[in-house]
PAVO-215730 format. One record per residue (C-alpha): residue in three letters; y, x negated, z. Coordinates in pm, whole numbers, padded with zeros to 5 digits, always signed. Layout:
! residues N
alaYXZ...
***
This chain:
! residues 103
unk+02731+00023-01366unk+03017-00210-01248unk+02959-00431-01008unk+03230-00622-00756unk+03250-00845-00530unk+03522-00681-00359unk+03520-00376-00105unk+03693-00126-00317unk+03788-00065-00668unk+04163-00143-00752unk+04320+00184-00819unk+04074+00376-00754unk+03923+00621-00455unk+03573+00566-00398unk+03311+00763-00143unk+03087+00485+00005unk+02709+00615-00073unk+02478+00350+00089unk+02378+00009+00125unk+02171-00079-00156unk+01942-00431-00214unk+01759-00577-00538unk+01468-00881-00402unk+01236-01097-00606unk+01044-01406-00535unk+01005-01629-00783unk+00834-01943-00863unk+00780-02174-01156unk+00460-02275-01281unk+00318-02605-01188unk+00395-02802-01508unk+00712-02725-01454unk+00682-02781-01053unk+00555-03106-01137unk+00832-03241-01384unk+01060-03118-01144unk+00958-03335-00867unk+00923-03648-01102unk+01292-03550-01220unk+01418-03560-00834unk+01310-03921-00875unk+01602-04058-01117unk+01867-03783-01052unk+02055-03510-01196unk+02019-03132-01240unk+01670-02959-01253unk+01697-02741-01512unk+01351-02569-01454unk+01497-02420-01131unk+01826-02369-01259unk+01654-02144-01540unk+01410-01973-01237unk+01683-01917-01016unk+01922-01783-01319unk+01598-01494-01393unk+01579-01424-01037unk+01937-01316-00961unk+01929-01146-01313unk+01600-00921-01151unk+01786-00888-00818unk+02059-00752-00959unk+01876-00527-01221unk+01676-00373-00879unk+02003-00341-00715unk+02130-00145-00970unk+01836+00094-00994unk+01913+00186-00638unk+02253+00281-00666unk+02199+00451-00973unk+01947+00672-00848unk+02182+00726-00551unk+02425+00865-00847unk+02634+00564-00778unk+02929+00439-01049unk+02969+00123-00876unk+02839-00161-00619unk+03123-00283-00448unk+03120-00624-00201unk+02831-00759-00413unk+02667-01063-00245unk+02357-01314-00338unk+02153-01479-00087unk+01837-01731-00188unk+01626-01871+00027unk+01309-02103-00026unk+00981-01941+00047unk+00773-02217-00038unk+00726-02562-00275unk+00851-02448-00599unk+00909-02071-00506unk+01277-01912-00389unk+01392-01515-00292unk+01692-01400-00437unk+01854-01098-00256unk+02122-00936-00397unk+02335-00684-00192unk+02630-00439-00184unk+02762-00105-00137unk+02666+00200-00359unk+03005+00397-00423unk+03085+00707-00632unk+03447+00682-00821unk+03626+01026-00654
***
C-alpha cells in the first residue's frame, strides 16, 4: 500500500474511495511513567514516550491501512497524524487519509 501525504498521485489517475482512519491509545507502564517524570526534572528528550508514541503511529497507520485495503484501495493519499493526550502517561494517535484506487 503506498501512502502520501499529498492529494493525488503524480502521474497518475486515481478514483477517490473513502475516508479511511487507523486510532490507538497508548500508554506506558508506570516504571517507565515514573522515570519519565524524574527525567522532566534535569532536561532533555524522554525517550520512553518517544518509543510509545513511535508504536502508536506505527498501529495507526497499520489500522489505516486495513481499511483501505479492504475498501480494495492501492493507495492513501493526503495522509495526516493527529495525537492528543488522554491522560498522565497515555496519548491517541489518529492517523487519516483518503482511500484511492490507481485507474
Amino acid at each position: 500500500m503506498k501512502l502520501y501525504n499529498i492529494d493525488y498521485i503524480p502521474g497518475a489517475e486515481i478514483e477517490a474511495l473513502d475516508m479511511v482512519r487507523g486510532a490507538v491509545v497508548q500508554s506506558k507502564h508506570i516504571g517507565k511513567d515514573i522515570m519519565a517524570g524524574f527525567k522532566t526534572l534535569v532536561g532533555g528528550e524522554i525517550k520512553g514516550y518517544t518509543e510509545m508514541l513511535n508504536e502508536a503511529r506505527v498501529t495507526a497507520t497499520q489500522r489505516m491501512i486495513a481499511q483501505a485495503e479492504a475498501l480494495g484501495a492501492d493507495a492513501v493519499v493526503n495522509v495526516r497524524y493527529a495525537s492528543s493526550a488522554v491522560m498522565d502517561g497515555a496519548a491517541e494517535v489518529l492517523a487519516y487519509g483518503t482511500a484511492v484506487r490507481i485507474k
